[in-house]
N, C-alpha and C positions, 0 to 999 in steps of 0.2 A: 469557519468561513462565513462571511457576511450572505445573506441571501435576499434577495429582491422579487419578489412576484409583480408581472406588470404584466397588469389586464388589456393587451393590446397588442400591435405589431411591434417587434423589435428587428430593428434595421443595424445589421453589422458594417459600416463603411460609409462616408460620407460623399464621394463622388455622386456625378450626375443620376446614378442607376437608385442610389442609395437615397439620397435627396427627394429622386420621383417619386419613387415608392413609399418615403414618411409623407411626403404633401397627399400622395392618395390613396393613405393609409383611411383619410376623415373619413363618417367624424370620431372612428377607435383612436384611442390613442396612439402616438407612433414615439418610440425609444429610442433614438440613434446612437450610436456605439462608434467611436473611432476614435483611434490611437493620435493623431495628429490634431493642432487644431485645425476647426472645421475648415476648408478651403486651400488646405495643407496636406502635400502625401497621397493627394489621389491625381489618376495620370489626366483625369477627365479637366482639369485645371492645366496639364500641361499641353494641351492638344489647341495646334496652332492654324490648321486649314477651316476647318468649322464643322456644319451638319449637310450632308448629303440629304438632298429631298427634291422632291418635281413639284419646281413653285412657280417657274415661267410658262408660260403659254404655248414655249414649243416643245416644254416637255409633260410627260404624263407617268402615273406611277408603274405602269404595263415598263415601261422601256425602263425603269428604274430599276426595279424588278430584274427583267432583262438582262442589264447589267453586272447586277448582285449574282449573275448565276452564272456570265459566264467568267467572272473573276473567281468564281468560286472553285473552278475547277473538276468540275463536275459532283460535287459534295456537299452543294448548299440544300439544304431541305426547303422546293418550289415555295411550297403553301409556305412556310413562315419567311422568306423571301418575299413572298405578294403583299403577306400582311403589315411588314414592315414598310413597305413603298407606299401603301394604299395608308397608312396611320402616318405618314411620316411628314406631310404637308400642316395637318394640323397640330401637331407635335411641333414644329421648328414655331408657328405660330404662338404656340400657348408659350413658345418659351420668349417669343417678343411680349405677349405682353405682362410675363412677369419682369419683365426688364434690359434683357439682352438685348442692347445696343448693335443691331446690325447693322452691316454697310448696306442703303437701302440707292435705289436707282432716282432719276431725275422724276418719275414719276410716281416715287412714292414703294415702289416694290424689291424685293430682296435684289442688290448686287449678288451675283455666284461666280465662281472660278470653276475654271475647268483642271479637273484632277485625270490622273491615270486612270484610263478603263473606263472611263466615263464616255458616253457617246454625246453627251451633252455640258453645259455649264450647269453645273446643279448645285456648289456646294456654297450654302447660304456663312459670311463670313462677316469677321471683324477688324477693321483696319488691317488686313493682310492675313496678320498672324495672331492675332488677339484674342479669337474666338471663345476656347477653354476657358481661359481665366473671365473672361466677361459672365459668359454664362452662367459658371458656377459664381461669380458675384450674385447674378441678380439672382440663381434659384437661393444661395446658402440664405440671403437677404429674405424670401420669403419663406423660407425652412423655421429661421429665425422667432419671423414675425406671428408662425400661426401659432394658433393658443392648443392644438391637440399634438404638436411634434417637440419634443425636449431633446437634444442635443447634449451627448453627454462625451467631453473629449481625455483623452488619456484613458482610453481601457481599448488592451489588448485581447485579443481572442486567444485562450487557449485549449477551448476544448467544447464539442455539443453533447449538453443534456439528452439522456435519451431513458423509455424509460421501459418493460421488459418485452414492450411490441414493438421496440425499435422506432418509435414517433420520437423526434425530435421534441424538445419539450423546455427546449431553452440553450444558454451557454454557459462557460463558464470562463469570466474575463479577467482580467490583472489588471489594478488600478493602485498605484504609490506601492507598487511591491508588494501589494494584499490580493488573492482572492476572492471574487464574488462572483457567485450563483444567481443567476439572474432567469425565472421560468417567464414562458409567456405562451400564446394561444399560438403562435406563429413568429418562424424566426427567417427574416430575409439575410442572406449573404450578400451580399454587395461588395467583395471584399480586395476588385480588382486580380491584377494578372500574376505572371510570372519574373514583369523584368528584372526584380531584384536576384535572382536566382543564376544570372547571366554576370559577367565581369563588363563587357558594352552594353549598354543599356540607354535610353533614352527616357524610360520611367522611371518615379522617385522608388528611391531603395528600399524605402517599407513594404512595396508589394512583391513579395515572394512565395506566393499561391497559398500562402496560410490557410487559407478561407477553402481553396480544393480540399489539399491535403488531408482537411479537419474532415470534411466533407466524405473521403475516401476512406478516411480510417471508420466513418460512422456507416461504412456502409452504400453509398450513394454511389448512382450507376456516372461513370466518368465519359466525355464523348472526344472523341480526336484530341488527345492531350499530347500527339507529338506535332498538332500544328504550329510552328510559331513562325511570328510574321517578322523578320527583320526590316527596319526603316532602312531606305537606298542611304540616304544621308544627312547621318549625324556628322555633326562639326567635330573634326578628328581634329581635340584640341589638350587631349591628355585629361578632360576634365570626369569626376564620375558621380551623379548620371552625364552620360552626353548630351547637350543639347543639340536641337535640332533642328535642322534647314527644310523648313516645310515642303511637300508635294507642289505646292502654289507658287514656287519660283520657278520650275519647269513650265508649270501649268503657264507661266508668265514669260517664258520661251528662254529662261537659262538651262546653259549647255554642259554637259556634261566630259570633260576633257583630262586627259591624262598630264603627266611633266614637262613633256613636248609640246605642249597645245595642243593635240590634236584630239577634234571629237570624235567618241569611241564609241558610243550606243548604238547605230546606223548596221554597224558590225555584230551585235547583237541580236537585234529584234527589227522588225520594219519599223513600229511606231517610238524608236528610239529615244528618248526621254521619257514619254507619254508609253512606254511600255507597263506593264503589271509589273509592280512592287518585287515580288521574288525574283524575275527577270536580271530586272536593275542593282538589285542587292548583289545577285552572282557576277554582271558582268563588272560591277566595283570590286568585288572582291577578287576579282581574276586578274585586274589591274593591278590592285595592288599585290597579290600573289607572285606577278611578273615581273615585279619590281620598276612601274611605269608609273607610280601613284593616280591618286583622283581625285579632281578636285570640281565645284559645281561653282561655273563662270558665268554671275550674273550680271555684269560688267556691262551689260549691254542694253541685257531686257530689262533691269530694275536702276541699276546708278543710283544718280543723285536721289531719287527716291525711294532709297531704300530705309531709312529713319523714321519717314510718317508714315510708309507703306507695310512693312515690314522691320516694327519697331524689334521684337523679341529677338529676330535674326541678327538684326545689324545690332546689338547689343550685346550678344554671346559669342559674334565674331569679335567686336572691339577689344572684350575684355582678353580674348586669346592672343593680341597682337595683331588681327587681322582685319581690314578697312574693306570689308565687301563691294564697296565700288570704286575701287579700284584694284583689286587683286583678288583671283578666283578662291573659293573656300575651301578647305582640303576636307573630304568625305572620308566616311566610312562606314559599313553598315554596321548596325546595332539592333539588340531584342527591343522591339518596338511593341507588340501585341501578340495576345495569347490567342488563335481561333479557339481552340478548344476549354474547355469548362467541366463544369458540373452540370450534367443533362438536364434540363426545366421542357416544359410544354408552353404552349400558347402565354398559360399565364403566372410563367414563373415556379411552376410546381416541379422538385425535385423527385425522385423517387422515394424518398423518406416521406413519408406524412410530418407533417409539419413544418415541413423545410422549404426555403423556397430560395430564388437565387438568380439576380439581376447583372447586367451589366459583364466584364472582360470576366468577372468569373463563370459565371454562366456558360453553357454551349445548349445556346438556341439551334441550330442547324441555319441560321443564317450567313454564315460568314464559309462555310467550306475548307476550302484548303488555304484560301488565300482572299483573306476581307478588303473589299472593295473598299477603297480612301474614302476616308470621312463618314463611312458607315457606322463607325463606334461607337460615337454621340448618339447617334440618329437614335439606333441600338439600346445604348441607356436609356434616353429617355422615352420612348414609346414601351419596352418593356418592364423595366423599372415602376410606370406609370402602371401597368398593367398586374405587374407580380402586389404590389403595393393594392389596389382591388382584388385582388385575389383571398391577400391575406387579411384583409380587416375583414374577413368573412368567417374563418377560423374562431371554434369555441373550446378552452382547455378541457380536455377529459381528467376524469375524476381520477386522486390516487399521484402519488409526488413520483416524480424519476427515479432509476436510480444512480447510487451514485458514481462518479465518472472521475478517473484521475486526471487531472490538465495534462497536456501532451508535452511532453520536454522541450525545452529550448536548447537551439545550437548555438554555439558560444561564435566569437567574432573569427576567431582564428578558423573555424571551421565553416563555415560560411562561406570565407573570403578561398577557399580552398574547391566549396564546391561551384563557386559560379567561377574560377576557371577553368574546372571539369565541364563546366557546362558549354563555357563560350566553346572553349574547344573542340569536343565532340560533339554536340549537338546543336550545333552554327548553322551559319550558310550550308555550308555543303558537310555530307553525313556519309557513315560507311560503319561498317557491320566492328570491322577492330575500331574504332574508335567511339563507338555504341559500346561494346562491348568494355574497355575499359571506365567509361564514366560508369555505368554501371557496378562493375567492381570497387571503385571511388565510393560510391554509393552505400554498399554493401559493408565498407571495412567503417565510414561516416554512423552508421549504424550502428553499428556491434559496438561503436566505443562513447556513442552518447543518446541512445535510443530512438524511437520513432517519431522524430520531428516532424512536424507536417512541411516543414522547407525539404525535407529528404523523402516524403512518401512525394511533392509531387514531382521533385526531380525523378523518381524512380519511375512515376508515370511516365513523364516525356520519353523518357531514356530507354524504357523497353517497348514503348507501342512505336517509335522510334523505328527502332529495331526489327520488330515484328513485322512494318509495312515495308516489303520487299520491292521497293516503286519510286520513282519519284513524281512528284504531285503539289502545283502552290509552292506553298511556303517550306515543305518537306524535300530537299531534294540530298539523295543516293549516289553517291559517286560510282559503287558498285551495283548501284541497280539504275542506270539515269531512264529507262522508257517506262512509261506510263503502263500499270497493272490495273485491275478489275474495280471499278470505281466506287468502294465501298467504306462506309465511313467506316470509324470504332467505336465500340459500347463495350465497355470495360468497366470490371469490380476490384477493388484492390486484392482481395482474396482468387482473380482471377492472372495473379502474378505473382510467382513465387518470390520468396523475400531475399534469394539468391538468382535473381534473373538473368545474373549478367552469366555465371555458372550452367545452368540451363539452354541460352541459346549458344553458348560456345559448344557444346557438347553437342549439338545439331548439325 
């Protein structure tokens, strides 16, 4: 096996969290690690509303804040909530002036859209839906350009160095079908969510919790890993990943309507379109459940301007067959976002010494049960920025790791078997037999090709799932739908037996 010692931060993932954290990594060295090329395969390029922050005059980061908590569900952790609102104005700024082309006002200041659960317009954007990819243009651009961050693409994560105190002490990555051992002082995860692990999906298919999973097997305390956040509507156009019909065409007053035309969210929530995210997911999916379909008719609020306003939209609807201004989009919800992670603190610190972990992998306790639109950006790059300071601080202790087998890989067939184990039982709506069998899925996934980290973090979702008898956010219970004791989860992998689904049937 090839081995590499780099005297500096090593950055697993190249999205915005991953990116932050090698720019402020200086002046250590920063090693970036990702399987795709750079600006390729991470969701923070697929992310179309922008950055949530209090950049206007009639907003402040208290009400921001505010907000983040009460989308949360009762479950976001205040203090790193405050901290994020309060960091998140100069945050969107430092990313203007690396380059991110925002839509700016007549006098010079951020244009924002108003999102769900927002009480304000706050989310600073990019010609509609452009945001993601702009962004990560101008950061991968300055990534590029500094002389302390190297960029190194096609290497996959298959395993963390650890060495007999359990410090994290490097990884162990796949590159052209070789092996290499790679130690450093400090190893960030950046390494994105879950959606690949799902059959609908709106993120690209390489993020399948590797980066948990790895994380779980080494040890590392896990926090709400049966949060996930489905998107109200992705364009249900048979394509996989799904693309998607931004939060920002509501936000721009399109309606939400079944086969009949008739609009159906009013019937759901008061603030009917402009409801919270899991809201909007169930009342689509109950639609179409009823066999009434759903579709999102912007026909009205966007039209002829939907090409220069919302280029990505009206391009993934064309190529489906369908001319968004003139004919409503047919929806459906999809795994959009992971609240939960690998638990970090303020500054990105895992429970492992030497680990740290930015961005959808991460669980900061900001996001709760159900992340507030357009937080996720925000989220990268303020902690990102933050975990990246943290780790160029990190000095190797003496004495090499030891050694560590790479964790198996699931073959395609098997894969494609567990994420529609996943969509199915642990969707939109959840219930104890259908927990109960993904889990079993899980279980026989296991025994016949060993412990993947795509199969340790579905095992997360699937029995902390299970275990919260409630529904909450992004989590909802068919047989449990009211609200139980508002307490998050901190879980160990060894705090779940490797026959779970066997266990809580037995209860």
């Amino acid at each position: 096996m090839e081995r590499i010692a780099h005297d500096g931060v090593l950055v697993v993932g190249a999205g915005l969290a991953g990116l932050s954290a090698a720019l402020a990594a200086a002046p250590r060295k920063a090693l970036v690690l990702t399987g795709a090329p750079i600006n390729h395969g991470c969701s923070s390029a697929w992310a179309q509303g922008g950055v949530a922050a209090a950049l206007s005059h009639d907003d402040a980061a208290e009400l921001h804040a505010r907000d983040t908590v009460a989308a949360g569900a009762g479950l976001v952790d205040r203090a790193m909530a405050r901290l994020l609102a309060e960091e998140g104005a100069d945050a969107v700024r430092l990313l203007a002036d690396l380059g991110a082309p925002f839509d700016r006002t007549a006098d010079g200041g951020f244009a924002q859209s108003l999102e769900a659960a927002h009480s304000r317009a706050r989310v600073a954007r990019v010609k509609g839906d452009q945001a993601g990819r702009a962004i990560m243009e101008a950061v991968s651009a300055a990534a590029l350009a500094a002389r302390h961050v190297t960029v190194r693409p096609g290497f996959k994560l298959r395993g963390l160095l650890q060495d007999a105190q359990g410090r994290v002490r490097g990884v162990i990555a796949q590159h052209k079908n070789k092996l290499v051992e790679i130690t450093a002082p400090a190893v960030v995860l950046a390494t994105g969510g879950i959606g690949g692990l799902y059959a609908v999906t709106t993120t690209p298919a390489e993020l399948r919790g590797e980066g948990l999973g790895l994380a779980a097997l080494a040890g590392a305390v896990i926090g709400d890993p049966e949060f996930v956040q489905f998107h109200p509507t992705a364009i249900d156009i048979g394509r996989d990943p799904a693309p998607l019909a931004t939060e920002a065409l509501r936000g721009e007053g399109a309606k939400l309507i079944n086969g009949a035309g008739e609009a159906f969210m009013s019937s759901y929530h008061p603030d009917a379109e402009l409801a919270p995210r899991d809201v909007v997911a169930r009342a689509i999916h109950a639609e179409l459940q009823a066999g009434r379909g759903a579709f999102l008719d912007a026909r009205e609020a966007v039209g002829g301007h939907f090409p220069h306003e919302f280029p990505a939209v009206f391009a993934a609807c064309l190529s489906g067959g369908i001319d968004p201004r003139k004919q409503p989009i047919p929806v459906a919800p999809a795994c959009h976002y992971h609240m939960g992670g690998i638990v970090t603190d303020a500054h990105g610190r895992t429970t492992l010494d030497g680990l740290y972990a930015a961005g959808e992998a991460a669980s900061t306790g900001v996001h709760g049960a159900n992340r507030l639109a357009s937080n996720s950006l925000l989220e990268a790059a303020v902690f990102g920025r933050r975990a990246g300071e943290a780790a160029r601080e990190e000095t190797a202790p003496e004495g090499r790791p030891l050694k560590v087998a790479p964790a198996p890989e699931l073959p395609h067939a098997a894969l494609q078997t567990l994420r529609q184990a996943m969509s199915r039982d642990a969707g939109v709506i959840r219930d104890a037999d259908g927990l109960t069998r993904l889990l079993g899925e899980v279980d026989a996934l296991e025994a016949r090709y060993g412990r993947a980290p795509e199969l340790i973090a579905a095992r997360m979702v699937g029995a902390c799932a299970l275990e919260r008898q409630e529904s909450r956010g992004g989590h909802f219970r068919a047989d449990f739908p009211e609200l139980g004791p508002a307490k998050r989860t901190f879980v160990t992998l060894s705090d779940i037996p490797a026959s779970a689904a066997l266990r809580f049937a037995a209860e």
